[in-house]
DRENDO-1510 file (C-alpha; in Angstrom, 1 decimal, always signed):
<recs>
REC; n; res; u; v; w
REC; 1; UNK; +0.0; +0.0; +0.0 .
REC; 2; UNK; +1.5; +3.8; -0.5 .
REC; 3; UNK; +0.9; +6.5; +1.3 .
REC; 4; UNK; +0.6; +9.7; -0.5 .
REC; 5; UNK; +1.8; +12.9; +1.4 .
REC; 6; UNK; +2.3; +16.3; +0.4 .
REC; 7; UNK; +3.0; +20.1; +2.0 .
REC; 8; UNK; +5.3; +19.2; +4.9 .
REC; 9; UNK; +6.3; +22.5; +5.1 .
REC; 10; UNK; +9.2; +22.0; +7.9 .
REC; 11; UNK; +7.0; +20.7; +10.7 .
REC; 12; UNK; +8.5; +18.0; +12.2 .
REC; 13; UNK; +5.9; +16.9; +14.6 .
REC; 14; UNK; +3.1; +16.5; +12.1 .
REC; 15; UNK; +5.6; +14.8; +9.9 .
REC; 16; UNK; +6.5; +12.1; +12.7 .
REC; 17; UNK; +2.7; +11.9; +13.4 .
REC; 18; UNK; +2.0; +10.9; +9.6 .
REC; 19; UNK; +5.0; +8.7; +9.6 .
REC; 20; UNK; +3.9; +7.0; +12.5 .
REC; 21; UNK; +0.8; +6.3; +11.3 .
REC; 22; UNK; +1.3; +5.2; +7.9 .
REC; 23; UNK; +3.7; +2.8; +9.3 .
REC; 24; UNK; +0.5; +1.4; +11.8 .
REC; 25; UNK; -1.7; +1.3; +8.9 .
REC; 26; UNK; +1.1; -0.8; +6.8 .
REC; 27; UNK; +2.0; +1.7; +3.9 .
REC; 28; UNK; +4.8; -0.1; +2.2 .
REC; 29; UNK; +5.8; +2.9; -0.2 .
REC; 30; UNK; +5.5; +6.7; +0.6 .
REC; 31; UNK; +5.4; +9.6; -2.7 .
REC; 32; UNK; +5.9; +13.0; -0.9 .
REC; 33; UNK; +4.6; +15.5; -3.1 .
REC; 34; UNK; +6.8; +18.6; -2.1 .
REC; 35; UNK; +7.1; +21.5; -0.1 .
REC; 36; UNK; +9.3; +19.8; +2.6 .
REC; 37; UNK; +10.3; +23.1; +3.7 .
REC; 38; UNK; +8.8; +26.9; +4.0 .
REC; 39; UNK; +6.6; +28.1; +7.0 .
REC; 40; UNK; +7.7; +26.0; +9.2 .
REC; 41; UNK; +10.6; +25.9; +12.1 .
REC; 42; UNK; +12.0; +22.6; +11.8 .
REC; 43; UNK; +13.2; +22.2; +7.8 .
REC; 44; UNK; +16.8; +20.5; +8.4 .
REC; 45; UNK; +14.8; +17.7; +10.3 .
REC; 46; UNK; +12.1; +17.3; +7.8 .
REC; 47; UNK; +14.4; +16.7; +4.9 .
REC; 48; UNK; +16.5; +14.1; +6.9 .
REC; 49; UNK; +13.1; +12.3; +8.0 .
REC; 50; UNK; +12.7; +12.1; +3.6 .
REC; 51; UNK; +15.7; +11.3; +2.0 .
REC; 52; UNK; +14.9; +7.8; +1.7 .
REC; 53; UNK; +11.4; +8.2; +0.5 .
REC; 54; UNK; +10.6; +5.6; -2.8 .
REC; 55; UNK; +9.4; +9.0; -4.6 .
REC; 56; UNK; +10.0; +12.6; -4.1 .
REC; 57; UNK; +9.0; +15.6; -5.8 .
REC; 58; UNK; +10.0; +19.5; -6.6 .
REC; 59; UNK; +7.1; +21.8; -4.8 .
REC; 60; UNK; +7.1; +26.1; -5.2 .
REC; 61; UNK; +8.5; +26.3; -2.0 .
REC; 62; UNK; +11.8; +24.1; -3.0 .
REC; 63; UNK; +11.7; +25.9; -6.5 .
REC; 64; UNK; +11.9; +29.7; -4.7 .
REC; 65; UNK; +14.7; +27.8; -2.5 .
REC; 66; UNK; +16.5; +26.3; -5.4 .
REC; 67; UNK; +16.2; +29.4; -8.2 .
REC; 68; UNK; +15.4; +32.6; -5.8 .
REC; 69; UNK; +13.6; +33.7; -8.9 .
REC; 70; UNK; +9.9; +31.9; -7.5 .
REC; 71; UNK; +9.8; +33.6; -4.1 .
REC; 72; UNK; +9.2; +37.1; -5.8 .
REC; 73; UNK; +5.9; +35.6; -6.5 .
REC; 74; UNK; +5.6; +35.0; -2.7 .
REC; 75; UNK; +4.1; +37.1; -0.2 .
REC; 76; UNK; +6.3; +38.7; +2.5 .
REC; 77; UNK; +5.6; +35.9; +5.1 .
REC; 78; UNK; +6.3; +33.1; +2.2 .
REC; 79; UNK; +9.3; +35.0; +1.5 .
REC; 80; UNK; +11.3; +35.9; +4.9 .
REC; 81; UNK; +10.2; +31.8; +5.7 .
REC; 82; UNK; +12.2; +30.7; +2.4 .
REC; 83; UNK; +15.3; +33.3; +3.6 .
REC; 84; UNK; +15.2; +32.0; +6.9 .
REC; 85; UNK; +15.5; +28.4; +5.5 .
REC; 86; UNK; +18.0; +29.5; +2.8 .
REC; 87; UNK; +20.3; +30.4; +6.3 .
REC; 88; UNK; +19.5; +27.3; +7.9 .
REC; 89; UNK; +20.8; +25.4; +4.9 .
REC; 90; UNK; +23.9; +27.0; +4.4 .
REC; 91; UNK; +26.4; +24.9; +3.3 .
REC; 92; UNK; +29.2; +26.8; +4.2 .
REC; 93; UNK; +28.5; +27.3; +7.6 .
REC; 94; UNK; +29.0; +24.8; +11.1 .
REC; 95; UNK; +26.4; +22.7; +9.2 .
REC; 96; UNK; +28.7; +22.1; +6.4 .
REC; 97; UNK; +28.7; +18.1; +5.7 .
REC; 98; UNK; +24.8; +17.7; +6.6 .
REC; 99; UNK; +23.6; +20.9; +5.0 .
REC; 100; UNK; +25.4; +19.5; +1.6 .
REC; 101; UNK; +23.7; +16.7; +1.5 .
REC; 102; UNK; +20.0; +18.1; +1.9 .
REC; 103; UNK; +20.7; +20.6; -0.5 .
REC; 104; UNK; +21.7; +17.4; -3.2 .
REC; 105; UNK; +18.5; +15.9; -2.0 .
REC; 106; UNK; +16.7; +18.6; -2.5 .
REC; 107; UNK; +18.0; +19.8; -6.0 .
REC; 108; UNK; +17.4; +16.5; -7.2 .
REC; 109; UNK; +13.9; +16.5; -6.6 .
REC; 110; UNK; +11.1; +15.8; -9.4 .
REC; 111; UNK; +8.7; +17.9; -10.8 .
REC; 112; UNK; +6.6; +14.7; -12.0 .
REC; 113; UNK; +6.5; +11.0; -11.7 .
REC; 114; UNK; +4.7; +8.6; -13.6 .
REC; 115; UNK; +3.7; +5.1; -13.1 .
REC; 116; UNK; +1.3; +3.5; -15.8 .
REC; 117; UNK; -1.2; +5.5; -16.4 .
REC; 118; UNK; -1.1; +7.6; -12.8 .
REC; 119; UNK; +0.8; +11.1; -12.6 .
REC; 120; UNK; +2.2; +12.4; -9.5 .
REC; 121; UNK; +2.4; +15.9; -9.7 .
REC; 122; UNK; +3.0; +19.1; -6.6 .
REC; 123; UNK; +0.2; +21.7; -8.4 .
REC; 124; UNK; -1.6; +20.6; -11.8 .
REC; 125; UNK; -0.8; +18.0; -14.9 .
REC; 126; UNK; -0.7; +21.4; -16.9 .
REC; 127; UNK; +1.7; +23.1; -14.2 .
REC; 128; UNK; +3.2; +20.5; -12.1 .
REC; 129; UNK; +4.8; +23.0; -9.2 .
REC; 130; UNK; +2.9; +26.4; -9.7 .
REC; 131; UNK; -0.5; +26.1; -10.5 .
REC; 132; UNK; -3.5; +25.8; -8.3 .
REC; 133; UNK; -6.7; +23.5; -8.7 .
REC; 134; UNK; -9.3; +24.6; -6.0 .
REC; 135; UNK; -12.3; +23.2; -4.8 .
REC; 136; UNK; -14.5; +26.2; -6.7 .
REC; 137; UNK; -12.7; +25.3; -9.7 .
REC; 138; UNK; -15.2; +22.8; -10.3 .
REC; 139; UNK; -17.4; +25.5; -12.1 .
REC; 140; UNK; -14.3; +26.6; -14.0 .
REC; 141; UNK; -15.2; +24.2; -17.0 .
REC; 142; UNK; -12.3; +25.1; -19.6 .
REC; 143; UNK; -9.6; +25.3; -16.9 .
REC; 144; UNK; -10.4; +21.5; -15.5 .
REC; 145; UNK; -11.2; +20.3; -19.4 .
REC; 146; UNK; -7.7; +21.4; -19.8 .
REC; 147; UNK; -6.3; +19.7; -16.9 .
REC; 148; UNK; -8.0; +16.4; -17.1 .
REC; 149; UNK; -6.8; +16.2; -20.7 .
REC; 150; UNK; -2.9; +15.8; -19.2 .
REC; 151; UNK; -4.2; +13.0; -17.0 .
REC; 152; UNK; -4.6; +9.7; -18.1 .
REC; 153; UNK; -6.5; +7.9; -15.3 .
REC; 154; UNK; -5.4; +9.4; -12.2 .
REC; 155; UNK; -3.6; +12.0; -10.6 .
REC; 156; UNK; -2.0; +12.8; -7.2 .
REC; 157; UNK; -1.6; +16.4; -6.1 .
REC; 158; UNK; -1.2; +18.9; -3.0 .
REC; 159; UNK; -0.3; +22.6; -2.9 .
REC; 160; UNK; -3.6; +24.2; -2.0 .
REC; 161; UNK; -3.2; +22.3; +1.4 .
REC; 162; UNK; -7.3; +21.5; +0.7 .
REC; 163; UNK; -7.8; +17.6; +0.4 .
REC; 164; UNK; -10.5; +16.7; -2.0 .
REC; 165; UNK; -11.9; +14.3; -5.4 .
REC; 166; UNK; -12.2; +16.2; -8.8 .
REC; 167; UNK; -14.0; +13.9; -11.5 .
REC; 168; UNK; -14.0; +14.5; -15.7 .
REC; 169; UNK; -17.6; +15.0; -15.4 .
REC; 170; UNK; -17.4; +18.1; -13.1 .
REC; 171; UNK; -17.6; +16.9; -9.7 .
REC; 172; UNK; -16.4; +17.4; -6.9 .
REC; 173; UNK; -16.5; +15.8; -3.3 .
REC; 174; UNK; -14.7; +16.7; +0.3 .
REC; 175; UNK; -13.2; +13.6; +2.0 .
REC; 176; UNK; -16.1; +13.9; +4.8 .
REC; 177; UNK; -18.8; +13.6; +1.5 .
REC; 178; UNK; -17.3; +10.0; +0.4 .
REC; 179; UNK; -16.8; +8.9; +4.4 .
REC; 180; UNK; -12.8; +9.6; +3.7 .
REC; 181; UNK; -13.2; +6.8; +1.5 .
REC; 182; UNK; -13.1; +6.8; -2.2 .
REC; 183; UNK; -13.3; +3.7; -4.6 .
REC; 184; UNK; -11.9; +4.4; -8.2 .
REC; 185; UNK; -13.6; +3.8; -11.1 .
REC; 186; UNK; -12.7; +4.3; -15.0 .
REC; 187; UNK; -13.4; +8.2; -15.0 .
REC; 188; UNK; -10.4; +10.7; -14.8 .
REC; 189; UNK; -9.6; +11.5; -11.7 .
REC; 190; UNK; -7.8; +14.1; -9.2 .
REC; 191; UNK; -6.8; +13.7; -5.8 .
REC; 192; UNK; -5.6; +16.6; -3.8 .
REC; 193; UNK; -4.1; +14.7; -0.4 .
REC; 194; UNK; -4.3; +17.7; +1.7 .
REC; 195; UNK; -1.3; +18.9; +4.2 .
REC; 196; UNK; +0.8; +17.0; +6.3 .
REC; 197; UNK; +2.4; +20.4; +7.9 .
REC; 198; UNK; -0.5; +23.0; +7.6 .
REC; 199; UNK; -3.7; +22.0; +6.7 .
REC; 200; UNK; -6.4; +24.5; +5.5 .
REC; 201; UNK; -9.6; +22.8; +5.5 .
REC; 202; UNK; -10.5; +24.3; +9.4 .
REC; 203; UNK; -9.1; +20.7; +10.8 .
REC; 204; UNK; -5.9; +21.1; +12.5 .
REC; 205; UNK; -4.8; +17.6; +12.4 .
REC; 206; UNK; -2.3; +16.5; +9.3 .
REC; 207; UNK; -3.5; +14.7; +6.4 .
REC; 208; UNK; -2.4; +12.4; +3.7 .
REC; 209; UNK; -3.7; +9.3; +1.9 .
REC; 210; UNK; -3.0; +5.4; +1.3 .
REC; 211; UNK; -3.7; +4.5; -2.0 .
REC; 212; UNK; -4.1; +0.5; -2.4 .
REC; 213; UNK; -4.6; +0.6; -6.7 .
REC; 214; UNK; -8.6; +0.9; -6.4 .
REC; 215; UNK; -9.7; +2.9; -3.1 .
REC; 216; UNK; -8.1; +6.1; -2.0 .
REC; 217; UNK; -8.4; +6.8; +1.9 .
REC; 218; UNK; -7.7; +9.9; +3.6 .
REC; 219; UNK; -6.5; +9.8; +6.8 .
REC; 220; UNK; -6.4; +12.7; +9.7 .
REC; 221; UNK; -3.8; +12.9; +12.3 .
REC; 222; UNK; -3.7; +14.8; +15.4 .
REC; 223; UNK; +0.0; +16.1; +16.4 .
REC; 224; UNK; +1.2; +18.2; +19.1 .
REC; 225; UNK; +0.1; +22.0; +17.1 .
REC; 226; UNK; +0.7; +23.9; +20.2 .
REC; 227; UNK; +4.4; +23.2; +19.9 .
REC; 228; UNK; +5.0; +23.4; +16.4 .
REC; 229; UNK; +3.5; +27.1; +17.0 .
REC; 230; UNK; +5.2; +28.2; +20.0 .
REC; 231; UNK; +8.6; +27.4; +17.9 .
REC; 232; UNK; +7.5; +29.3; +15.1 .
REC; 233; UNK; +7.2; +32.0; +17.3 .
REC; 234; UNK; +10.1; +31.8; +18.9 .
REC; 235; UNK; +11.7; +32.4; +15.7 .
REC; 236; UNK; +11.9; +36.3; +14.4 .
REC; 237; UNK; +12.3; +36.1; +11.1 .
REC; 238; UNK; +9.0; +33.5; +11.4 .
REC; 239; UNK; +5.8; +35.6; +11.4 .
REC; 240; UNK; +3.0; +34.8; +14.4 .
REC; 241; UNK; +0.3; +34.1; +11.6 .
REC; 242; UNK; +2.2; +31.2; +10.5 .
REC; 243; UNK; +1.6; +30.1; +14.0 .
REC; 244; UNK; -1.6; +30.8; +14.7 .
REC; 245; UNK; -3.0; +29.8; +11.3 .
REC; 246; UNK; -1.9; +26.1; +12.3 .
REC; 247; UNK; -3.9; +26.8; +15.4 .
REC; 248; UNK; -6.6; +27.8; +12.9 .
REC; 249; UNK; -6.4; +24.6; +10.7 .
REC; 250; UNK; -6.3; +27.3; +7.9 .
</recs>
């Protein structure tokens, strides 16, 4: 069975909460769908915790890391978190041996991965570390026409930190609609698996998805939030909100 993760955003506690239990729940293979890093206090221990994953892919917060030129897109919160995890990378500094090797992990991330007729992607098919899909783009007809037409069968994403089912035939269903259970059929399908590190669906707890070939179930975590906050504020170049949106679950 694989689990399916996504938008760790260097929060170590909800990272060993997922790991934990997709371990419990006998995942055999784990796909991380980027953004390791960004947001969060903790990005040096998040990246150690995933060098060994089966599958690992480029998200926008590794991009603006890797090129500087995508955090100009970023808002200033986005952006001082990247700075401040560009400084806790350095590989000249104490950090020297270690910090190499996360940044060669790191630069030799994915932007896609295939297998059969299922893509793996951090944002769309069309736009596989930038783009968007939300949940209200289900009345966007031409953009998800467009989208489904890069997907075979099936397709894994993240980014919007939202987990949720998008359907060829323009539906779409929240994890609580399907009982966070959801058996595949022949249609095209999209699977956002939500956030390990900051969800935004107004549920605090981590999320990510096992994926056994035919049924698709997300799973919820609860992780100790109060401390992954009270280190992001302990940090300056951190701002509060990133804190207290974890509090928020959004």
């Amino acid at each position: 069975m694989k689990a399916i993760i996504s938008d760790i955003h260097a929060n170590v506690e909800a990272f060993q909460a997922v790991l934990k239990d997709m371990q419990y729940q006998g995942a055999t293979e784990i796909i991380c769908l980027g953004d390791f890093v960004g947001y969060g206090p903790n990005p040096k221990e998040c990246i150690d915790l995933a060098v060994d994953f089966d599958v690992a892919l480029r998200g926008n917060h590794e991009h603006a890391l890797l090129t500087e030129r995508e955090g100009a897109n970023f808002n200033i919160k986005a952006k001082n978190s990247i700075e401040w995890t560009r400084q806790q990378l350095n590989p000249l500094g104490d950090d020297s041996e270690a910090n190499t090797k996360r940044w060669n992990f790191l630069d030799g991330l994915e932007t896609t991965h295939t297998e059969g007729d299922i893509l793996y992607v951090h944002g769309t098919p069309r736009d596989a570390i930038t783009e968007y899909l939300y949940p209200r783009d289900i009345y966007d007809e031409e953009k998800l026409q467009s989208i489904f037409a890069k997907v075979d069968w099936l397709c894994f994403c993240g980014h919007t930190h939202v987990p949720g089912i998008w359907t060829e035939d323009m539906l779409y269903l929240t994890p609580r609609e399907v009982n966070c259970r959801y058996h595949l059929v022949k249609k095209k399908t999209i699977i956002n698996v939500g956030s390990v590190g900051q969800p935004r669906d107004g549920d605090t707890r981590a999320t990510y998805v096992l994926f056994d070939g035919s049924c698709v179930i997300f799973r919820k975590v609860a992780y100790r939030v109060e401390t992954t906050a009270r280190k992001i504020r302990s940090i300056p170049q951190l701002d509060p909100y990133l804190a207290q949106r974890l509090l928020d679950g959004r």
